[in-house]
N, C-alpha and C positions, 0 to 999 in steps of 0.2 A: 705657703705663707711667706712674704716679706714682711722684714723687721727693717726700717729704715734710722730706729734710734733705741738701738742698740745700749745701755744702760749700767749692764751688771749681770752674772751670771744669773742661770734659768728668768731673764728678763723677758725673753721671746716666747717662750713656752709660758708663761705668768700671764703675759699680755695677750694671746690667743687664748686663753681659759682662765679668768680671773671667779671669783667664787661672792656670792652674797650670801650671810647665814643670817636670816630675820630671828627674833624670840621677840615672846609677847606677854605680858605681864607685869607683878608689883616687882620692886626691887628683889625682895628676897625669892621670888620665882625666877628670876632672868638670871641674877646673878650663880645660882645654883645650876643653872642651867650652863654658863659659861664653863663649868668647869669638866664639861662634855666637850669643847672646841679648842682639837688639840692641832692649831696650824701651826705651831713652831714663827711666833710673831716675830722672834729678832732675825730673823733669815729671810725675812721683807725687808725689801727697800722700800715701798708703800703700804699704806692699805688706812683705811678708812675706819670712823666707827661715828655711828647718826643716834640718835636717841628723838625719839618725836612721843611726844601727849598732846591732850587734846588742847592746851594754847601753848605751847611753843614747843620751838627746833634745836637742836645742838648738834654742833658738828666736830668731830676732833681729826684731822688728817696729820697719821703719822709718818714721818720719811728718814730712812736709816742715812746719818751725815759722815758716820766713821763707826768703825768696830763698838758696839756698845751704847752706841748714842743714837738717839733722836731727834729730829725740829718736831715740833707739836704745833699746829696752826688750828688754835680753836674760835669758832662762830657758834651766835647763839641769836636766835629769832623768832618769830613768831611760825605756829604750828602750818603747814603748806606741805604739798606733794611739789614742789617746784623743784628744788634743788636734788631729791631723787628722781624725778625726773631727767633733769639734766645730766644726773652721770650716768644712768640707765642707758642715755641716749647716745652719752659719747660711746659708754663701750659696744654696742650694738653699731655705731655710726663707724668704729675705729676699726672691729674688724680684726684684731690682732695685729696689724699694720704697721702703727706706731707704738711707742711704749704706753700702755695703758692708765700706769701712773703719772706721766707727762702730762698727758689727754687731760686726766682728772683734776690734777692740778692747775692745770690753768683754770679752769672750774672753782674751784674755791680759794684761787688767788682772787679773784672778781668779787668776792664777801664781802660788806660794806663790815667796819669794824672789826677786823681779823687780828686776833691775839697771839703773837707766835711768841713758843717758848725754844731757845735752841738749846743744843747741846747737853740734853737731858738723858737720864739712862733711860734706855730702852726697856719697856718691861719685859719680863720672862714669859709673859701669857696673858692673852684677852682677860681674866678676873682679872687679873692687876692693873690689865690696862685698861680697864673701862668700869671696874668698880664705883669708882667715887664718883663719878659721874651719875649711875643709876644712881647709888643711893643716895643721892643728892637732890631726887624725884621724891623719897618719901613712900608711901602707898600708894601713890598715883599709878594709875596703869595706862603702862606703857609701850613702845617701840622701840626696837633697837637693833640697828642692822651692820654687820661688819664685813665690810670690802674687801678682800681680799688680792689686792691688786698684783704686783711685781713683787 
């Protein structure tokens, strides 16, 4: 394996096996379920989180800026397999090659309408950090898939 951008520690190892964990369901099914997904999020320097129903998308991409902190780049749109798509494709396309959070990013740099929040605390874990989000859906059943990039 070549790593040509090299990023931050276990960034090469990250980027040659990065993880998707889908859940399916109402809010109060998903979220309960979050609390099974123990990837130790602040020890990412990326990773993703999609939330899709049956009319529309959301996207949140996290990326660690300093000890404790976050940027948050979040999009929101109409429901499509397009944009899983696309990052299905880089990481399959990327190979562990380059840094796989790099890759993805440029990916949802491309959002029409992208909302970044910087220099936010980082949460302690996926229920914290994709809670309000679900239940922000309501009842509605849904998608929700977490990236597990670098």
């Amino acid at each position: 394996m070549v790593m040509n951008a090299l990023l931050g520690p276990g960034c090469e190892e990250e980027s040659w096996s990065p993880e998707v964990i889908s859940l399916y369901g109402d809010a109060d099914t998903i979220i309960q379920k979050l609390e099974d997904v123990q990837r130790d999020l602040p020890s990412r320097r990326v990773y993703i989180f999609t939330l899709e129903t049956s009319k529309n998308s959301e996207l949140a991409f996290y990326e660690r800026t300093s000890p404790g902190k976050v940027t948050v780049s979040r999009w929101k749109g109409r429901a499509g397999p397009e944009l899983r798509n696309k990052v299905h494709d880089a990481i399959i396309g990327n190979k562990g090659i380059q840094c796989v959070g790099e890759q993805t990013k440029a990916i949802v740099s491309k959002l029409p309408e992208l909302k970044v929040d910087q220099e936010i605390a980082a949460p302690v874990n996926a229920k914290a950090a994709f809670s309000h989000q679900i239940r922000a859906q309501g009842e509605e059943y849904m998608s929700t898939s977490i990236y597990l990039m670098c």
